[in-house]
C-alpha positions in Angstrom: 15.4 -14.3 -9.0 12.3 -15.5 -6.9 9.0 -13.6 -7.4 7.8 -11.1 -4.8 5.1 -11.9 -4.1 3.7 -9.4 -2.4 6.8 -6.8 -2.1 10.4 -7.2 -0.6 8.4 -7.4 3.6 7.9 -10.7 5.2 5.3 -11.0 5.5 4.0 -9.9 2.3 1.1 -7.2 2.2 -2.5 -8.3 2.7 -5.2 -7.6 0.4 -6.4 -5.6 3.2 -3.2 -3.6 3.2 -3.6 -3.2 -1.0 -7.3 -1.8 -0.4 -6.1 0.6 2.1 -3.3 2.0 0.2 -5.8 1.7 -3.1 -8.6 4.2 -1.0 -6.0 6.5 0.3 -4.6 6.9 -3.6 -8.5 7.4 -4.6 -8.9 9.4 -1.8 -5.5 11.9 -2.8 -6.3 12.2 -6.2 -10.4 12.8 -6.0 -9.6 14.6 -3.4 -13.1 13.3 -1.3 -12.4 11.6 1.8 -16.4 10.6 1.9 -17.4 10.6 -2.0 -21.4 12.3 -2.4 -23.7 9.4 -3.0 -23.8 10.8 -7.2 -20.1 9.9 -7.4 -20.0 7.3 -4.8 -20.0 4.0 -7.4 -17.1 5.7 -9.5 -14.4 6.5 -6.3 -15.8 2.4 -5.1 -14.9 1.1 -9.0 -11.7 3.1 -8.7 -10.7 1.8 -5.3 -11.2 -1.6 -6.4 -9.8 -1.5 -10.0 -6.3 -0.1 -8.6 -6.4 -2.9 -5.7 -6.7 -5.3 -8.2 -3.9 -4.3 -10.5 -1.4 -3.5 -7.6 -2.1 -7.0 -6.4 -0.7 -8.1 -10.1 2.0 -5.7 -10.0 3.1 -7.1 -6.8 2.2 -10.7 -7.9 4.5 -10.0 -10.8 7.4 -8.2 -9.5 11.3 -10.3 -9.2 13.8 -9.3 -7.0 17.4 -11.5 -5.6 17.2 -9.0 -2.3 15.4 -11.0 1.0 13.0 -10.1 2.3 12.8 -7.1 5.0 10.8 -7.7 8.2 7.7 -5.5 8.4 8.5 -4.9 12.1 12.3 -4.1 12.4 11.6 -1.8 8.9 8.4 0.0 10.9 10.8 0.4 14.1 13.4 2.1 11.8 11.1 4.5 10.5 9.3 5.4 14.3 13.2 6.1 15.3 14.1 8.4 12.2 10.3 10.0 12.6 11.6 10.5 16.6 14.6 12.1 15.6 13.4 14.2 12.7 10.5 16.0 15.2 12.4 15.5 18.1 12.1 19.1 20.4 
């Protein structure tokens, strides 16, 4: 078992990527895409507390599979999205 390190992709996901993926959760479940300046410090903390802990989930996570290229995986999923809304 090696660790992660990041997920099952090669390469691994950048800290941009967990911030990203950390506002759009903030973003879903406050449902504010632009928070008002009152509640603006809260959605920010939020956004930053679940980067942080995703980046230790990841950090911690095992797996025996390799690792998945990020660019053959996205190509798989633009030809299933073509087919799926295909007219």
């Amino acid at each position: 078992m090696r660790s992660i390190t990041g997920e099952t992709f090669d390469p691994p996901a950048t800290s941009a990527e967990v911030h990203s993926a950390a506002l759009q959760f903030v973003r879903k479940i406050s449902e504010f895409t632009k928070p008002s300046q009152a509640n603006q410090e809260a959605f920010d903390r939020a956004v930053h507390e679940i980067a942080h802990i995703t980046r230790h989930l990841l950090e911690d996570l095992v797996t025996a599979a390799p690792p998945k290229n990020r660019e053959v995986e996205a190509e798989k999923a633009r030809a299933r999205a073509r087919l799926r809304y295909a007219t």
